[in-house]
C-alpha positions, 0 to 999 in steps of 0.5 A: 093322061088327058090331052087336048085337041091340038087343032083346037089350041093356039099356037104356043107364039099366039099364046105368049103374045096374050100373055104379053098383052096383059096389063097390070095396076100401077103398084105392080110391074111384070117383067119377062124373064129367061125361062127354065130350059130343060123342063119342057120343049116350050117356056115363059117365065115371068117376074113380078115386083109389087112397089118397092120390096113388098112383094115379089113373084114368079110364073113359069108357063111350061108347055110339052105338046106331047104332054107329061106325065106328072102334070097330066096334060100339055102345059103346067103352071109354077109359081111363087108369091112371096111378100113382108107380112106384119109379125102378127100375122105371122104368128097367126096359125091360119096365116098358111090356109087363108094364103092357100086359100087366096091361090083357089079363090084368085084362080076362080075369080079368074075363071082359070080351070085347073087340075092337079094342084100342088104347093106350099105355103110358109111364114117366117119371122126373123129376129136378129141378134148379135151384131145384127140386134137392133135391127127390126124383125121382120116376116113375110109370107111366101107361096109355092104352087104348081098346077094343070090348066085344063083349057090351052086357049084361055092360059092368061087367066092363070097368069092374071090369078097369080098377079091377083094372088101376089096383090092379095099377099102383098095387102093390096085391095081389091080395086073397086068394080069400075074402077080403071087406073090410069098408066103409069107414067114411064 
């Protein structure tokens, strides 16, 4: 099992710390959330909501100095991304490989070194019936991932490429090279 120096690696604190730091664009709001107790002797968990009910996500950083098995390392990232899609794109039989695809290539643009990746992604369309007809049909798109981190010190580029995944789910654009929005007002 591959491991990594323990004197090169932050402290677990320092690590959460950065991860608090990130800041996010105005339709997205990250919140800390109670993280999973038993999986491993360290956790963040952390929630996402893009605007009102677009999308919505979850990051779980789990981390075992000791490391574990399965994960092959000390840390392990789980996630979801799950968001309203158009029921034409949900017809769309590329639909689970372009969002698979958007997990890779957000975890590349943010230079997030990884191994061992694992997930799923599954489309539903819903129409309703009976004394629900008359309700619109609705769909949407979810994504289910886990992977190893491979460098301890630069874990925020894991958490800043599911916020980009759950962006790209949710259909917002890319902002623009140079482009910086201003705080959302509070």
């Amino acid at each position: 099992m591959p491991t990594v120096n323990p004197a090169t690696v932050k402290s677990w604190e320092a690590i959460v710390a950065e991860i608090r730091a990130i800041t996010v664009r105005n339709e997205v709001v990250v919140e800390e959330v109670p993280a999973p107790q038993k999986l491993a002797p360290h956790a963040l968990a952390l929630t996402a909501d893009v605007d009102i009910d677009v999308g919505t996500g979850r990051f779980v950083l789990l981390h075992d100095p000791a490391g574990q098995e399965g994960w092959s390392g000390e840390f392990r990232c789980v996630t979801f991304a799950r968001a309203a899609i158009e029921e034409e794109l949900a017809n769309d039989p590329s639909l689970c490989d372009v969002s698979w695809a958007w997990l890779l290539e957000a975890l590349a643009s943010h230079s997030a070194e990884y191994a061992h990746p694992s997930g799923t992604v599954t489309r539903v369309a819903s129409s309703s019936y009976g004394e629900l007809d008359g309700r619109e049909e609705d769909s949407e798109v979810e994504v289910r991932a886990s992977w190893t981190p491979i460098d301890g010190n630069s874990l925020t580029s894991h958490v800043k490429a599911w916020i980009t995944l759950l962006e790209r789910v949710s259909g917002l654009e890319p902002l623009a090279e140079g482009i910086t929005q201003l705080p959302r007002s509070k």
